[in-house]
N, C-alpha and C positions, 0 to 999 in steps of 0.2 A: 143447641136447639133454637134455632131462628125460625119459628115461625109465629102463624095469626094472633095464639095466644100472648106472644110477649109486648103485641103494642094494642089489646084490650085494655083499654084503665080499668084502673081497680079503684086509684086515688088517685086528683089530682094536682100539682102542684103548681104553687104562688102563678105562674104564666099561665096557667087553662091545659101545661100538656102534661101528659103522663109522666108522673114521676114514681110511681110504683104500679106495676103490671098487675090486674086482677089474678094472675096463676099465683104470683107470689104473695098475694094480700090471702088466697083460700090456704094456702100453706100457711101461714102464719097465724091466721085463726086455730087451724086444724091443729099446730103443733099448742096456740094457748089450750085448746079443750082439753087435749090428752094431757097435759100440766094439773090443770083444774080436777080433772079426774080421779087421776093418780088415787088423791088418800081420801077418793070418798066411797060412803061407804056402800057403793050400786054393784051388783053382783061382775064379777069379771064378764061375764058376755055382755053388758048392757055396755062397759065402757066398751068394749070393742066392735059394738056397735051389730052383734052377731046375729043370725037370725035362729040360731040355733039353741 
């Protein structure tokens, strides 16, 4: 997957250029919430974010 999103910064590093891609920074967020989630105590659709 070579495209636009992989040279978005997200972060950038010691030289001014992208050393972590913003797709990979929302993934990494997205996998800490669902960590943080896990054993709390918010009904399963809230963590899954459902509209249901």
């Amino acid at each position: 997957m070579d495209s636009h999103l992989l040279h978005w910064p997200g972060k950038s590093g010691r030289g001014g250029g992208p050393e972590h891609p913003a797709l990979y920074h929302m993934l990494d967020v997205a996998a800490v919430v669902e960590r943080l989630l896990r054993d709390s105590p918010f009904p399963g659709r809230w963590k899954a974010a459902s509209p249901c």
